[in-house]
VOBA-1610 file (N, C-alpha, C; in pm, whole numbers, padded with zeros to 5 digits, always signed):
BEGIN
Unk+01508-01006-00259Unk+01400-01103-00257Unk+01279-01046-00333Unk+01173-01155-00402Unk+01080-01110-00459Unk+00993-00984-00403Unk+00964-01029-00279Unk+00873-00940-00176Unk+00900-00791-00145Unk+01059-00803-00068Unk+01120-00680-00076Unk+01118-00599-00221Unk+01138-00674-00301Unk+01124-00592-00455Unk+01016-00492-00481Unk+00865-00564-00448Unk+00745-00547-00464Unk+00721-00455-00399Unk+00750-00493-00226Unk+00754-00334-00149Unk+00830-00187-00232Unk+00937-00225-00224Unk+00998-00109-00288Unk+00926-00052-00428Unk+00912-00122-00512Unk+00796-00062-00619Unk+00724-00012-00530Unk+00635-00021-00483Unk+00520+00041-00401Unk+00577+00131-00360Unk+00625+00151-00270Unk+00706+00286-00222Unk+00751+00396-00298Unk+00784+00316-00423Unk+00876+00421-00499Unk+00769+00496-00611Unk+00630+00409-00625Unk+00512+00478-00663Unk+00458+00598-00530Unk+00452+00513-00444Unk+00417+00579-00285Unk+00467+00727-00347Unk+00591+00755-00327Unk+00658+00852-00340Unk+00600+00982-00492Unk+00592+00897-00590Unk+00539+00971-00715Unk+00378+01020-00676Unk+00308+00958-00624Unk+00188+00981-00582Unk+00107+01083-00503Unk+00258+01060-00403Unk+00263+01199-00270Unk+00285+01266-00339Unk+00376+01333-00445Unk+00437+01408-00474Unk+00318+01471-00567Unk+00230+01413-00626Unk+00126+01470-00719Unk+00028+01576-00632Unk-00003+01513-00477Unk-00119+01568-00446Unk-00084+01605-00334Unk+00036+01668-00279Unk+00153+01697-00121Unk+00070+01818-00203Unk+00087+01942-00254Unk+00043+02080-00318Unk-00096+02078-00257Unk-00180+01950-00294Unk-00297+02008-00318Unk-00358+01993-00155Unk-00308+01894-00087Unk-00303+01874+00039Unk-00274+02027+00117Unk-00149+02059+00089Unk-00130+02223+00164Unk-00222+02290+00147Unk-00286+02298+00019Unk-00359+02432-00027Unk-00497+02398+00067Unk-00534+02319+00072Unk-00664+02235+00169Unk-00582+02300+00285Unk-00524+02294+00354Unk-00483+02274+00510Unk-00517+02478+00509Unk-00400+02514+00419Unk-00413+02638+00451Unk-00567+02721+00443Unk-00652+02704+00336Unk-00794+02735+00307Unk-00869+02725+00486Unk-00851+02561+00507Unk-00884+02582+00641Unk-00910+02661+00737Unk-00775+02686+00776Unk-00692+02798+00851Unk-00741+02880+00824Unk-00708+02949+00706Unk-00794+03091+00713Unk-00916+03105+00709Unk-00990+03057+00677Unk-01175+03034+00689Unk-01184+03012+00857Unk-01133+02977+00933Unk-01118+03002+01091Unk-01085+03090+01124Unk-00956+03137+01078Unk-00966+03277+01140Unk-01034+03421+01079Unk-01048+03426+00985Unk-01173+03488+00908Unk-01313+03486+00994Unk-01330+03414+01071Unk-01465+03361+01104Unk-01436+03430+01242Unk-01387+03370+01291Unk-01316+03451+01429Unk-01316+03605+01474Unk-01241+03647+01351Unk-01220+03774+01364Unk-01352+03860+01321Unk-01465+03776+01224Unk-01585+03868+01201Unk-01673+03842+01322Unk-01668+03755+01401Unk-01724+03686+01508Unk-01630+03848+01653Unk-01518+03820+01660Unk-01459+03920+01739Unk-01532+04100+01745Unk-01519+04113+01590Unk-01594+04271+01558Unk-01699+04281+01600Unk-01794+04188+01545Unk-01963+04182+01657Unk-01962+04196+01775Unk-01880+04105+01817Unk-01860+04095+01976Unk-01860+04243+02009Unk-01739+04318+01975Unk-01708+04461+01988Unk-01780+04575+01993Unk-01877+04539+01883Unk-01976+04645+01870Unk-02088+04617+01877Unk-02122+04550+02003Unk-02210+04534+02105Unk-02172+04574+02196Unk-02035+04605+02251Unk-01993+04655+02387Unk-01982+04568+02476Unk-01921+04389+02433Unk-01952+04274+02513Unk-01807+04347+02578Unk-01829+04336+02743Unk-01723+04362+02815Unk-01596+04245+02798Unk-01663+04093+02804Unk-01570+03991+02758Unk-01571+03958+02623Unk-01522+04096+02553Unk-01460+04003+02422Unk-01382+03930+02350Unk-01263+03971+02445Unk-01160+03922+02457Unk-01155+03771+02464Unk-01236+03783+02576Unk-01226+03625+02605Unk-01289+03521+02544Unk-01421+03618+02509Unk-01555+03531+02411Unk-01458+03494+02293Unk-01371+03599+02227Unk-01315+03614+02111Unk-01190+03446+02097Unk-01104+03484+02192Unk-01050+03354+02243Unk-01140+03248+02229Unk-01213+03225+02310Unk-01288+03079+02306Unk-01362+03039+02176Unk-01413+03135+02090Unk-01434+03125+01966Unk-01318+03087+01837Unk-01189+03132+01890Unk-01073+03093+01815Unk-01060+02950+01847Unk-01020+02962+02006Unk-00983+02782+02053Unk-01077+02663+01967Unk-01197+02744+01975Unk-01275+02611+01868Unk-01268+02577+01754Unk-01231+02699+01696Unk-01230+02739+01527Unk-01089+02666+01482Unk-01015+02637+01601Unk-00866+02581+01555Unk-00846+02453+01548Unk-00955+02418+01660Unk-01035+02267+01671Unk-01072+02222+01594Unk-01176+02278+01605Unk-01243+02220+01410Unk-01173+02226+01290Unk-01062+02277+01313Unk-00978+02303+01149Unk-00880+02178+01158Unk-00856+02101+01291Unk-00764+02025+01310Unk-00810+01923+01299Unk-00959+01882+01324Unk-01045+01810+01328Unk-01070+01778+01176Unk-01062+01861+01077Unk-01108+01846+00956Unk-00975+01880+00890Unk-00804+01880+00896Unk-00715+01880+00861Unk-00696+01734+00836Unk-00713+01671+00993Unk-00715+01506+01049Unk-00760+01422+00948Unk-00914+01466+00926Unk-00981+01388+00833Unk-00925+01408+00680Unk-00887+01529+00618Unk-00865+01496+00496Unk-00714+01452+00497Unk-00615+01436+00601Unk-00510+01384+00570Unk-00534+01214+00557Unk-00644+01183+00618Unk-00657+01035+00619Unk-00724+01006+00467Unk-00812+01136+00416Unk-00883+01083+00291Unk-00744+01087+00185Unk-00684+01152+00196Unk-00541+01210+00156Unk-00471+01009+00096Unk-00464+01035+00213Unk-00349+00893+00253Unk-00477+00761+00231Unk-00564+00733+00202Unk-00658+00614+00142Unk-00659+00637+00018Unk-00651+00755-00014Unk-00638+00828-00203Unk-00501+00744-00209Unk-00407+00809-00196Unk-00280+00729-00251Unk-00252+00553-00220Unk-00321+00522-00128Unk-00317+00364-00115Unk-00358+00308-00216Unk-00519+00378-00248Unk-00635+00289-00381Unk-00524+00345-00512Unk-00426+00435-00500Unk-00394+00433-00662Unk-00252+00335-00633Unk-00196+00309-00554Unk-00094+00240-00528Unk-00122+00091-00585Unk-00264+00062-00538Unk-00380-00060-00559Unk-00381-00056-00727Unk-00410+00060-00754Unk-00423+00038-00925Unk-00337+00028-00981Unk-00151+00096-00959Unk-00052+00107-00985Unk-00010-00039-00998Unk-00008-00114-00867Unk+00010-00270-00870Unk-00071-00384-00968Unk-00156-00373-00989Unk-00228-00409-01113Unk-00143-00417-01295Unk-00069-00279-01288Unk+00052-00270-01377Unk+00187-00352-01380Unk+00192-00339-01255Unk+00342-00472-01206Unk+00371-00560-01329Unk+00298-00635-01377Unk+00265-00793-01393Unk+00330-00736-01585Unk+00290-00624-01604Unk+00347-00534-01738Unk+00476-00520-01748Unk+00571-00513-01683Unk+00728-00437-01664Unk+00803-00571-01680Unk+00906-00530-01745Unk+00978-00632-01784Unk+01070-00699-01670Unk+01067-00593-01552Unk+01129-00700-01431Unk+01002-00761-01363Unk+00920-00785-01431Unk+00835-00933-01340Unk+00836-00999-01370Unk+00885-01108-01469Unk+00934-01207-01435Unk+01017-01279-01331Unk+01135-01177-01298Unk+01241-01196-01200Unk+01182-01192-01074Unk+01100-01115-01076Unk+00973-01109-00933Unk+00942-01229-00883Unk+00885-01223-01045Unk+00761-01364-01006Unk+00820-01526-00955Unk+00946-01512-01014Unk+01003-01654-00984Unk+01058-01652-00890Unk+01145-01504-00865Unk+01176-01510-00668Unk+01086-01527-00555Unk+00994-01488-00623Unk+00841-01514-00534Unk+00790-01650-00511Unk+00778-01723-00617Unk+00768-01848-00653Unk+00881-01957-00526Unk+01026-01926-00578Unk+01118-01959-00445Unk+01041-01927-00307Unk+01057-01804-00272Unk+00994-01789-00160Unk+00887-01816-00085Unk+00768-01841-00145Unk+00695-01949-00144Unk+00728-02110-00126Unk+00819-02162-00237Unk+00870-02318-00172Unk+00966-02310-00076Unk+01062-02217-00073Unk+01159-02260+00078Unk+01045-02225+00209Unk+00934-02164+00193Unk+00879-02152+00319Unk+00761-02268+00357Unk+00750-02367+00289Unk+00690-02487+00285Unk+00779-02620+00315Unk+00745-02711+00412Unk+00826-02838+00451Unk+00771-02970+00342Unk+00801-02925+00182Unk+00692-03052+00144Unk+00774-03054-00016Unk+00786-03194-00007Unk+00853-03227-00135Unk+00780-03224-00317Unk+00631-03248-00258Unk+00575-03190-00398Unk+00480-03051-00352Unk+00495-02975-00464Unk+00436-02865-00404Unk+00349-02810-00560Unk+00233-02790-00543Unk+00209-02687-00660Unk+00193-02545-00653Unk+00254-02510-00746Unk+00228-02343-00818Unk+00129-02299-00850Unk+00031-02223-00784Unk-00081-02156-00866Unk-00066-02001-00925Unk-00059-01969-01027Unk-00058-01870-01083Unk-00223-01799-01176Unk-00175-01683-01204Unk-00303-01670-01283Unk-00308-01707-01435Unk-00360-01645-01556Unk-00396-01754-01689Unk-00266-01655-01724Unk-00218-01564-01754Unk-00102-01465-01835Unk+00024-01569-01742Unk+00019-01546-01679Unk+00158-01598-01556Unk+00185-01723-01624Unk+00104-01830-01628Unk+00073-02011-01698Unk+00185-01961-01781Unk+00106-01853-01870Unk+00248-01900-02011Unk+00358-01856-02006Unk+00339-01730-01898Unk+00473-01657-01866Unk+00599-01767-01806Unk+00520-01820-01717Unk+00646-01909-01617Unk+00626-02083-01706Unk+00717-02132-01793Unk+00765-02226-01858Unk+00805-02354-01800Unk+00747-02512-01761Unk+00809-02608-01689Unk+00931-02585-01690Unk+01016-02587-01768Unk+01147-02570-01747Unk+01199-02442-01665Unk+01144-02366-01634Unk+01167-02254-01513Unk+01157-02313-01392Unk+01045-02378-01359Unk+01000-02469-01229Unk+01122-02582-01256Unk+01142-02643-01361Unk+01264-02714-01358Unk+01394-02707-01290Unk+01389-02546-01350Unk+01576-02492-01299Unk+01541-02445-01120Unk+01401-02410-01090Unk+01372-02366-00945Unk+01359-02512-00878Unk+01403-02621-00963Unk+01366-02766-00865Unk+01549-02788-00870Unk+01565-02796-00927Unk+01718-02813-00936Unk+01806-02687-00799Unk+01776-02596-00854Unk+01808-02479-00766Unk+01807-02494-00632Unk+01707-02555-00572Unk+01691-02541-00448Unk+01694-02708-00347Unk+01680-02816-00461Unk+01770-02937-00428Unk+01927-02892-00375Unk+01928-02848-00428Unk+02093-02852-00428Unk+02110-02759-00308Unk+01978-02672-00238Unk+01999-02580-00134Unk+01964-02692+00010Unk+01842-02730+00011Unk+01773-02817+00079Unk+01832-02977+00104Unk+01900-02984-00003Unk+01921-03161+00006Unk+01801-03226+00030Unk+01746-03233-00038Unk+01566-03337-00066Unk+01537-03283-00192Unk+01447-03406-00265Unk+01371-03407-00370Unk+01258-03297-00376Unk+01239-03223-00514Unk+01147-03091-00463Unk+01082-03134-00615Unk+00945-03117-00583Unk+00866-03150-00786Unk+00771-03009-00718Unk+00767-02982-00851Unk+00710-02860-00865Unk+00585-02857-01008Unk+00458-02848-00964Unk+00348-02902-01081Unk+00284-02738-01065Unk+00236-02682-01167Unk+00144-02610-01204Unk-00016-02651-01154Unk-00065-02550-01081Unk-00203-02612-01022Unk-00314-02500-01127Unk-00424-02510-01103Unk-00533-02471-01240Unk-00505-02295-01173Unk-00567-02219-01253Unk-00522-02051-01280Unk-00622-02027-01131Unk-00544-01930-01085Unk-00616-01865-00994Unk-00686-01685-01036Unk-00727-01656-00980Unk-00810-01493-01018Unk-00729-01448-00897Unk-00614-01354-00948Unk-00531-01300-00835Unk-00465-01212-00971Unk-00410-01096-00900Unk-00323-01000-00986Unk-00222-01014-01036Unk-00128-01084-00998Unk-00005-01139-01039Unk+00055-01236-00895Unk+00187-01269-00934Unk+00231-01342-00812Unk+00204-01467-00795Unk+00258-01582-00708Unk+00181-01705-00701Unk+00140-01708-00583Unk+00087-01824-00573Unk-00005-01937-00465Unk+00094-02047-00454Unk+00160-02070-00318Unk+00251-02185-00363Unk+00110-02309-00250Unk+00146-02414-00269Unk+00046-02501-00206Unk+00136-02621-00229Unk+00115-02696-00091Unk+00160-02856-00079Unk+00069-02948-00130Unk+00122-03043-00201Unk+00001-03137-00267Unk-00111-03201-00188Unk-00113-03192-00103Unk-00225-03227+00011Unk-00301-03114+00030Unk-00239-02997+00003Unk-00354-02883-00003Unk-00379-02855+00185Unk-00299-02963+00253Unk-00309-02829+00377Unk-00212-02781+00421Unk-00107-02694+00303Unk-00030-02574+00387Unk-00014-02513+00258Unk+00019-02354+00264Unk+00003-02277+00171Unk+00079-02133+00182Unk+00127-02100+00074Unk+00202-01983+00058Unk+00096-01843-00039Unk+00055-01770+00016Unk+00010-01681-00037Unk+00114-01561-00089Unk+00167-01590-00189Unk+00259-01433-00261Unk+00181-01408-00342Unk+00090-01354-00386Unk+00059-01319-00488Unk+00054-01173-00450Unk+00016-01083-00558Unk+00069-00940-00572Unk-00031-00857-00449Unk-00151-00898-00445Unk-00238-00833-00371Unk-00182-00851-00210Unk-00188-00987-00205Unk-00134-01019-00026Unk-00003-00955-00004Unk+00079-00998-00079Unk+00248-00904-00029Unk+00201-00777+00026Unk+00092-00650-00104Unk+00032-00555-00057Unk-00021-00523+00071Unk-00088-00647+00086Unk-00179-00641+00217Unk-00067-00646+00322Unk+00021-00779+00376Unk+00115-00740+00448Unk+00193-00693+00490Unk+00208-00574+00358Unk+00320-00451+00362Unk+00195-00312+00437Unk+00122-00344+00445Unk-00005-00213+00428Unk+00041-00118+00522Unk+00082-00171+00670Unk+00104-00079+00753Unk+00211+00017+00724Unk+00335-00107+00725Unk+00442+00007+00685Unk+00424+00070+00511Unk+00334+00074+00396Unk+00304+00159+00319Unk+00230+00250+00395Unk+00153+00252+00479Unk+00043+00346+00551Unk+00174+00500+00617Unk+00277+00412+00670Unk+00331+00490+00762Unk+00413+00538+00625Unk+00466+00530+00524Unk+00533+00613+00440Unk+00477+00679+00364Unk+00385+00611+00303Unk+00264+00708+00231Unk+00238+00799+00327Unk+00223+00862+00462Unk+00192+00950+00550Unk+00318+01032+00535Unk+00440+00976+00558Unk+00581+01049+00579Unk+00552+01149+00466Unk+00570+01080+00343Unk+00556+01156+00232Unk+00514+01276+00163Unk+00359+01232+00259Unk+00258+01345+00228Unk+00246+01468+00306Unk+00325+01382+00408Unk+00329+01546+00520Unk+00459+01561+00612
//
């Protein structure tokens, strides 16, 4: 299906993305780490040579925090980590609309959009590149196509360009029910599960 397609691009950028900045991520985590215990242990020697009877323990409780705070600020840059690879995933998708399998996208998308609508005329909104990309006679063979799935009359009209990244807008001619595929929303409704692989990835 169009959608599933789109996910999987994403993912399979997901994956190239992690893979650029998984290095630079470790090298952060580890820096951490040792700047805590570095700190610790010059923190421990003072202790020492003062003659603190609890240094031990002072020394401890100065670690327990120092491991805190490193986890605390591991936390945070894995999240700046993982919003980094989303916004380039964001820019990556912007490219989509370039590759010679979007067309095949765009018109499975297009389907998926009218079988999920109960309405015999429906328009297509696309953006101004898409207009010339997708040909009446495409909407032709997708009216034919899916007559023959549905058993009912299906017209399919081009509605004026929308400002969207790629993908369509499917809409019933009455304008109150509507299919949002376009490239950004699929994004958006995939976000979580990109969130949770873009994470797998990176760590």
């Amino acid at each position: 299906m169009g959608a599933d397609k789109i996910t999987s691009k994403i993912l399979d950028d997901a994956n190239n993305t992690a893979s650029k900045i998984k290095s630079e991520a470790q090298k952060e985590a580890d820096l951490i780490l040792e700047k805590a215990k570095i700190e610790a242990e010059e923190s421990k020697q003072d202790i020492l040579k003062r003659g603190d009877k609890e240094a031990e323990t002072t020394y401890n409780r100065i670690l327990a925090e120092a491991r805190l705070n490193s986890k605390k600020k591991m936390l945070k840059e894995r999240e700046n980590l993982i919003n980094m690879a989303i916004e380039k995933l964001k820019e990556d998708l912007k490219e989509l609309p370039k590759k010679d399998s979007y067309k095949d996208i765009l018109l499975k998308l297009i389907i998926e959009g009218v079988m999920s609508l109960d309405g015999n005329e429906l328009v297509v909104v696309l953006n101004e590149q898409d207009m010339e990309l997708i040909e009446d006679s495409a909407l032709w063979a997708i009216e034919k196509e899916l007559e023959s799935k549905v058993k009912k009359v299906i017209i399919l009209k081009k509605g004026a360009p929308a400002n969207i990244v790629g993908g369509c807008i499917i809409k019933t001619a009455d304008g109150t029910k509507f299919c949002d595929n376009s490239l950004e929303s699929v994004f958006e409704r995939n976000m979580e599960s990109i969130r949770a692989n873009v994470a797998s990835l990176l760590f």
